[in-house]
C-alpha positions in Angstrom: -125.4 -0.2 23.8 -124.4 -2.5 26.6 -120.7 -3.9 25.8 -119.2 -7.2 27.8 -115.7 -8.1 27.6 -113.9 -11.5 28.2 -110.2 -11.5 28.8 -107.5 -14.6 28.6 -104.0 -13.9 29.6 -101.5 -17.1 28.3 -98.1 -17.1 29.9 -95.8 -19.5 27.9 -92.6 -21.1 29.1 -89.6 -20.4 27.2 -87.7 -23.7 28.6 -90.7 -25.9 29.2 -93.3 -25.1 27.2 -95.8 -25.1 30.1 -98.8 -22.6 29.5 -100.5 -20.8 32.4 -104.0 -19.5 31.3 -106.1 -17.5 33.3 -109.7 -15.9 32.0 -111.5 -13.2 33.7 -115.0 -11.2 32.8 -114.3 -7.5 33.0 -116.7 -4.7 33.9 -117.4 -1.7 31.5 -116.6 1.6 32.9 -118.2 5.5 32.0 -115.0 6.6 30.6 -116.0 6.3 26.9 -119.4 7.4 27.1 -118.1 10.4 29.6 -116.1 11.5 26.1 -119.3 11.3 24.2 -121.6 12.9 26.9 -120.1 16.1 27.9 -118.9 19.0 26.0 -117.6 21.5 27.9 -116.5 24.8 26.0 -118.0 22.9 22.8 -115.1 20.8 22.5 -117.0 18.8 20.0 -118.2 21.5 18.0 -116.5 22.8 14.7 -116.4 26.8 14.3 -114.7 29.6 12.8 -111.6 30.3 15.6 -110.6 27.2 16.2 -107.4 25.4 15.3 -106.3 22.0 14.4 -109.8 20.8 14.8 -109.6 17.0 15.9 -111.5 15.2 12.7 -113.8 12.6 14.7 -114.7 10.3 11.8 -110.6 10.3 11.2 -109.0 10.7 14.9 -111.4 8.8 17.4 -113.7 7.0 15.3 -114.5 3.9 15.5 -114.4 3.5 18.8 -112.3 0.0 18.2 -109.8 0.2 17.7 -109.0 4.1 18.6 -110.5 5.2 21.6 -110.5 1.8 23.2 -107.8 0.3 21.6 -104.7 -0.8 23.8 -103.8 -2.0 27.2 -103.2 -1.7 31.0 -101.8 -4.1 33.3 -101.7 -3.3 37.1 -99.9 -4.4 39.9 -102.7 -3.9 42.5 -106.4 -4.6 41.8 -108.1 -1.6 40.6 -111.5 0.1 42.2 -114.7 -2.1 40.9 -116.3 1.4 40.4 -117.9 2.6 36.7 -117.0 5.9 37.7 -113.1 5.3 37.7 -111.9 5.9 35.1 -108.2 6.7 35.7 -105.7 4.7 38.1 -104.8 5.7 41.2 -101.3 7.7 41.5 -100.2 5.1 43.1 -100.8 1.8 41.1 -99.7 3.1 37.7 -99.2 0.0 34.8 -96.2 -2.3 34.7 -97.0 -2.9 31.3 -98.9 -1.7 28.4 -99.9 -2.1 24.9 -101.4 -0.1 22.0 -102.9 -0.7 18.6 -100.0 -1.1 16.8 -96.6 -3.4 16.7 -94.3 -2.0 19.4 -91.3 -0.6 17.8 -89.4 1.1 20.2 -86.9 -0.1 23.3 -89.7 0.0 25.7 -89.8 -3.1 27.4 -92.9 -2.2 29.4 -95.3 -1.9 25.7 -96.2 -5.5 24.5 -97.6 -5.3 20.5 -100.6 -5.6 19.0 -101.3 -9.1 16.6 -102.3 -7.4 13.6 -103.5 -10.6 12.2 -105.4 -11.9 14.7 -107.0 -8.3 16.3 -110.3 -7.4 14.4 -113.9 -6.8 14.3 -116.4 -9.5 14.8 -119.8 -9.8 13.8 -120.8 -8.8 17.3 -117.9 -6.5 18.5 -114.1 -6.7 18.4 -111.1 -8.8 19.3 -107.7 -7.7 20.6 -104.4 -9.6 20.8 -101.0 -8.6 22.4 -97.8 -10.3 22.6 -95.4 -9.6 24.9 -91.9 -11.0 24.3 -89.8 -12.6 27.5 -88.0 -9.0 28.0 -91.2 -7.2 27.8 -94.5 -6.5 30.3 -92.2 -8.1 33.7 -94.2 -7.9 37.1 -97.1 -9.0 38.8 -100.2 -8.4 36.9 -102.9 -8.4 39.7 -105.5 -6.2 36.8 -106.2 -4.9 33.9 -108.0 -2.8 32.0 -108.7 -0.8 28.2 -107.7 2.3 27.1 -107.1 4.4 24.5 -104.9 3.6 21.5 -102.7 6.3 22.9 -102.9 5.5 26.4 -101.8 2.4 25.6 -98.7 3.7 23.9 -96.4 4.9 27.3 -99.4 5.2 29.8 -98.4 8.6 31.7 -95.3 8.7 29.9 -91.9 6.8 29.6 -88.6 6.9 28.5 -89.9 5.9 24.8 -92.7 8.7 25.1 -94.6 11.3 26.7 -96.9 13.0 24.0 -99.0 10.1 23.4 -100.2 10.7 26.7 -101.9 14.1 25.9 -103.9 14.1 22.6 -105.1 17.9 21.7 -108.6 18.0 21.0 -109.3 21.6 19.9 -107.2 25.2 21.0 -109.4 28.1 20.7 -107.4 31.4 19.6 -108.2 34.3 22.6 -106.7 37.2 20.3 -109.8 39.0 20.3 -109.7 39.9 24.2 -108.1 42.6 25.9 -104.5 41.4 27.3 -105.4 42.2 30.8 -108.2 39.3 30.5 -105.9 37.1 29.1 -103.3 37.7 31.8 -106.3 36.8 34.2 -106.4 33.3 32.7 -102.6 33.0 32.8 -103.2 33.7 36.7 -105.6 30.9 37.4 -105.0 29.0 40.4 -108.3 27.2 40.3 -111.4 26.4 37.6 -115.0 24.7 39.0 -115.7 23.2 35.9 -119.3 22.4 37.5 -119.9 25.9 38.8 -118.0 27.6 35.5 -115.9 29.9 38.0 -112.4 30.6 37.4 -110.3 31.9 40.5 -107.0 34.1 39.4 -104.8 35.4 42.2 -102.5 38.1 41.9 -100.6 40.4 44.2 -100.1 44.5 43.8 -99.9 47.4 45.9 -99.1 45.0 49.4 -102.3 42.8 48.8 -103.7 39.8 47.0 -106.4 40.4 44.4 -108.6 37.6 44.5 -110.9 37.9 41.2 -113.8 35.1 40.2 -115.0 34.7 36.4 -117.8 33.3 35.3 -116.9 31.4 32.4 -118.9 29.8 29.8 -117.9 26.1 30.1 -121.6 23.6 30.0 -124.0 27.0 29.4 -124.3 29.5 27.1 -125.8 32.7 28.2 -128.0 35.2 25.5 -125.1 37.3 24.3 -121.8 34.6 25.5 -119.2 32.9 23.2 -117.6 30.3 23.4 -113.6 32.5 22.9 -113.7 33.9 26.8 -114.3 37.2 25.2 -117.6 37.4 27.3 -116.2 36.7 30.3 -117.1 38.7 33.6 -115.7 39.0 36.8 -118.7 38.2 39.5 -116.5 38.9 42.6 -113.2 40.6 43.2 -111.0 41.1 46.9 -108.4 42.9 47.9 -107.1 40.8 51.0 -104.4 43.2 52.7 -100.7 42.0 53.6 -97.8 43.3 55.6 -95.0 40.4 55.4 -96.0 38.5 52.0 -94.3 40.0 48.8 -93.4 39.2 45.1 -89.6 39.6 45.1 -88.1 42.4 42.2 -86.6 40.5 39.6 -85.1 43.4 36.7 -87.8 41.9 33.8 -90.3 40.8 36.2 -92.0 39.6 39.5 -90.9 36.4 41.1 -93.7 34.4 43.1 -97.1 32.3 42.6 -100.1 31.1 43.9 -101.2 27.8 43.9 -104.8 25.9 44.8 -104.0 23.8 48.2 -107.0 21.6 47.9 -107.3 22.0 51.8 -109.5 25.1 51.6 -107.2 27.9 51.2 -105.0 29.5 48.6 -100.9 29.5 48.7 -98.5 32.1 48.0 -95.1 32.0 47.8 -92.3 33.9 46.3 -88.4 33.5 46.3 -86.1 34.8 43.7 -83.9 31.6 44.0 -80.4 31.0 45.4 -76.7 29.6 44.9 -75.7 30.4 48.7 -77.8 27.5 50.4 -79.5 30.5 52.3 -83.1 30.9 50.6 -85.8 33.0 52.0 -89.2 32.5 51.3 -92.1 34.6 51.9 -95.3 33.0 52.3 -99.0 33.9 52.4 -102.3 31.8 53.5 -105.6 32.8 52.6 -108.8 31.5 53.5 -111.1 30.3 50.6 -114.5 30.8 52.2 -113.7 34.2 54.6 -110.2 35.6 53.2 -108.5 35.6 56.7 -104.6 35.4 56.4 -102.1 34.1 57.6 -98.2 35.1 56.1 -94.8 35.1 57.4 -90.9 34.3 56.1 -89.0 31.5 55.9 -85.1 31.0 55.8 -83.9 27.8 54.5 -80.7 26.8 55.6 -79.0 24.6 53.1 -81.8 24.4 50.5 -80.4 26.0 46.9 -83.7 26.6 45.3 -84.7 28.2 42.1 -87.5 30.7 41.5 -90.8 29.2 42.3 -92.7 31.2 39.4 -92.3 34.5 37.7 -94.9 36.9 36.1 -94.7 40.2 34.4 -97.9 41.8 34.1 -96.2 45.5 32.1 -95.0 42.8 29.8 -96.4 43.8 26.0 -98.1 40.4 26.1 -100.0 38.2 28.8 -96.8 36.2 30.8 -96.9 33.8 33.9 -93.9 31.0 34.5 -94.6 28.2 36.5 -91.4 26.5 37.8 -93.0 24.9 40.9 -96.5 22.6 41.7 -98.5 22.3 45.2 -98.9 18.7 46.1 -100.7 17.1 49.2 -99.6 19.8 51.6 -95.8 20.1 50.1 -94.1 22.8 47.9 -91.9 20.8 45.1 -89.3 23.3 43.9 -86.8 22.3 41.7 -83.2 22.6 43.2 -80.6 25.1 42.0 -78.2 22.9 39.5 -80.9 20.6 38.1 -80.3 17.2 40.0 -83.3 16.9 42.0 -86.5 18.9 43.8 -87.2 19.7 46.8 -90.4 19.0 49.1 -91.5 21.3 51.5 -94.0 21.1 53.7 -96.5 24.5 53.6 -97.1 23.9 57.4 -93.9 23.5 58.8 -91.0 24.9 57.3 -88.5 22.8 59.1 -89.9 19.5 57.0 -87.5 19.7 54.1 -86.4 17.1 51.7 -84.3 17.2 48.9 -85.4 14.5 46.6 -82.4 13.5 44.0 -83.1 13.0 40.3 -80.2 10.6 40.0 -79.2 12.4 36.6 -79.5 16.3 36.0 -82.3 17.6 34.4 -83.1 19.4 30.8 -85.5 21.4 32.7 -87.3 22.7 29.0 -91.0 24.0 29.1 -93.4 21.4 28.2 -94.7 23.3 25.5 -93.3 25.1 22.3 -91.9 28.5 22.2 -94.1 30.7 24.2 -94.6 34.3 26.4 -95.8 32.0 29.1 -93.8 29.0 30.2 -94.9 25.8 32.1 -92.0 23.8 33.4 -94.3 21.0 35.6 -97.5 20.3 35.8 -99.3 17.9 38.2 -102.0 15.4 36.4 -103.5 12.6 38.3 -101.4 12.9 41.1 -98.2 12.9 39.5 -96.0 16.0 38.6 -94.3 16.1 35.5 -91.7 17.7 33.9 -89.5 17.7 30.8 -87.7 14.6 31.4 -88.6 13.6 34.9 -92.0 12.4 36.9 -92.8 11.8 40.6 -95.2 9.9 41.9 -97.1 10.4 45.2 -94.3 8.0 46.8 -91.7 10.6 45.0 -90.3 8.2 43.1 -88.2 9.8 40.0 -88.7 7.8 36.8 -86.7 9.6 33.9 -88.9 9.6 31.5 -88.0 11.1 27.5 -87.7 14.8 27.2 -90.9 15.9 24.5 -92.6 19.0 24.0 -96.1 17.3 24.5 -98.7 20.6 25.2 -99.8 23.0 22.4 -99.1 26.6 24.0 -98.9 26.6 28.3 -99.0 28.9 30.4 -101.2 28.7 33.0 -101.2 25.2 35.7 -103.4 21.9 34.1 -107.5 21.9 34.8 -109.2 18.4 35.0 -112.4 17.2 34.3 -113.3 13.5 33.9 -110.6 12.2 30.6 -110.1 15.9 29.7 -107.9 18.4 30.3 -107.8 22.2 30.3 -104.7 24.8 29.9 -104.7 28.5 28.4 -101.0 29.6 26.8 -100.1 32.0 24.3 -97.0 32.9 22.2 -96.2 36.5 21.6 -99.3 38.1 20.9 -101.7 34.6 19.6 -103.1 33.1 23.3 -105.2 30.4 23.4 -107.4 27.9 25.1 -106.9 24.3 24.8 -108.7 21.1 25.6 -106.7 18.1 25.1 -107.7 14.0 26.1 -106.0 12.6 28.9 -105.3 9.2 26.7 -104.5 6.7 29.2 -108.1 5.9 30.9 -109.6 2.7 31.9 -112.1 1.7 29.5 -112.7 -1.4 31.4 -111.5 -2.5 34.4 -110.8 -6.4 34.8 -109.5 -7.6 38.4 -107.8 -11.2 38.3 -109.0 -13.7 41.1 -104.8 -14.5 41.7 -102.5 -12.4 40.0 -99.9 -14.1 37.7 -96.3 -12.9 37.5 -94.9 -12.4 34.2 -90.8 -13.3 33.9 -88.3 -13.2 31.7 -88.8 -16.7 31.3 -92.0 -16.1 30.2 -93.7 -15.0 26.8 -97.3 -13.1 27.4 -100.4 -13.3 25.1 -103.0 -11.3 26.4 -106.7 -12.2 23.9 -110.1 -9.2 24.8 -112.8 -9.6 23.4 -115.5 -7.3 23.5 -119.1 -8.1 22.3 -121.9 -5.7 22.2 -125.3 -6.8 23.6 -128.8 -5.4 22.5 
């Protein structure tokens, strides 16, 4: 099916009267058929052990007006590429819009016309309002989304759950807790490949372990529950400066993914002084050599950057800290901001203000494992706070938005991947990234939407043989 979409933005004087009308074609993009056409851990299969199964005919079907079903607008023209189908970091939406009437005191959400939005005899129609007070910027694109993406986008100070829309957890119970401390310890999964890399550090050395993980295929005697799991590589990679600081109920330190070709450790138990030491490790990803030393941070009041207790009775990890671009972000000692340091030079410090002080709650619900940010498409998130790649705080409203967390976010195309437990149940879950570009429509001149202004925004999608 071959779908062609025709948008009309109106911008209405209050004073005058004067209408601005601008009409654009859009292009289609692979990020509803992407949903449809991969499957990985059987996402889209019902069985036995799973929980809260998403009901498709219910949840995301039809397709109008539920999985595309709201709105984007963009300050910057977005890539005229099928295969994006999420914004840049960096050119998140000024306004949005979902499939419903816009009851909340975000200005940035238009509503839907309930009247006027329905199915045609050859596809579907879509009308939004936006009031003078809402949907204010230059609007230089647009695009489609989800019903939920087009809620609070990547969150706001209205929402943040509608963001993350939980397809299927899969209860782990069954495996030994050793293996499920070993997903707790991921620092990297190759969805592609189906290899999951945990690090973890014992006896003055990093273990370096590689599963093989049934994700796309299914071996003679695999499930689908990580019960079948096996370790196809495993390295011992020696240290003499690099440790996990004591802490009396556990280990303080983590490893993180740098995306550069190596893996990251660090470890501090956190300070009130203004004197924090750090000790650091660098470990190749494609021969193991290392590199480690210590740092001492004049000044600089952090926190713990991550905590584990493998004696624990149950599989624990605590992630307090995320690796971004070459900089450590660690939140600072009393809650009013984070600090950015860079992993290659110690003396690049900044202490990036919040403006308010935080909550600092877990993102999900009561568990053993506890996930205070995670970084998804470029941005880090926390309980009440986001930065962008510009580290830009926006205060955003304090939700528990994930099912059971405790291990950092995995990515593939709209979907996202996270294992978690609570007290003895651990689980994997799959949730939909909800604010995607199901279309992407550039304007020839971007139009500028004021307080003076009132916004009707008309799509209409037709399907084509």
């Amino acid at each position: 099916m071959k779908l062609k979409g025709v948008m009309t933005i109106e911008l209405t004087d209050s004073n005058t009267g004067e209408v601005e009308t601008v009409t654009e074609e859009n292009m289609i993009t692979e990020a509803v058929n992407d949903i449809f056409a991969y499957n990985p851990f059987g996402v889209h299969y019902t069985t036995g052990d799973t929980l809260d199964e998403v009901q498709w005919y219910k949840t995301l079907l039809p397709i109008c007006p539920k999985l595309i079903g709201g709105i984007l607008l963009f300050t910057k023209a977005l890539p005229e590429d099928a295969s994006t189908i999420y914004p840049a970091a960096d050119n998140l939406p000024v306004a949005y819009g979902g499939n419903d009437v816009n009851s909340t005191t975000n200005v940035m959400r238009g509503s839907l016309n309930q009247t006027e939005s329905k199915a045609t005899d050859t596809g579907y129609k879509f009308v939004w309002e936006f009031t003078p007070s809402q949907g204010n910027g230059t609007i230089a694109a647009a695009a489609l989304t989800s019903s939920w993406g087009g809620q609070n986008a990547f969150g706001s100070a209205a929402g943040t759950a509608s963001t993350f829309l939980k397809l299927k957890a899969v209860n782990l119970d069954g495996i030994a807790k050793t293996r499920q401390q070993t997903f707790y310890d991921a620092v990297d999964f190759d969805f592609e490949k189906e290899i999951l890399t945990e690090l973890t550090f014992k006896n003055s050395a990093v273990i370096i372990r590689k599963l093989r993980v049934p994700t796309f295929t299914l071996g003679l005697s695999e499930q689908l529950n990580e019960s079948t799991t096996s370790i196809i590589e495993e390295k011992s990679v020696a240290v003499s400066t690099f440790k996990f600081t004591d802490s009396y109920d556990a280990v303080i330190g983590d490893f993180f993914d740098g995306k550069d070709g190596y893996w990251y450790g660090f470890s501090s138990a956190g300070n009130s002084s203004g004197n924090a030491t750090v000790y650091w490790v660098k470990i190749s990803q494609t021969d193991y050599s290392v590199e480690e030393g210590t740092w001492t941070l004049s000044k600089t009041y952090l926190m713990q950057i991550g905590k584990r207790d493998e004696t624990s009775t149950f599989a624990e990890r605590d992630i307090y800290s995320v690796l971004r671009n070459g900089y450590l972000y660690v939140r600072a000692y009393n809650k009013k901001g984070i600090y950015k340091i860079n992993i290659n030079n110690s003396a690049d410090v900044t202490l990036i203000s919040f403006g308010f002080t935080t909550a600092w709650k877990q993102l999900a619900g009561s568990t053993n494992g506890e996930v205070y940010m995670i970084l998804v498409n470029g941005i880090i998130m926390g309980w009440d706070f986001q930065i962008g790649p510009d580290d830009k705080v926006t205060k955003v409203s304090g939700a528990t938005r994930l099912y059971y967390a405790s291990s950092p976010m995995f990515q593939y195309k709209n979907l996202l991947l996270q294992w978690g437990g609570a007290y003895g149940s651990e689980y994997r879950t799959v949730y939909l990234l909800t604010p995607y570009l199901a279309s992407i429509n550039n304007l020839e001149t971007p139009v500028i939407k004021t307080t003076e202004k009132t916004m009707k925004i008309t799509y209409t999608l037709t399907q084509e043989a």
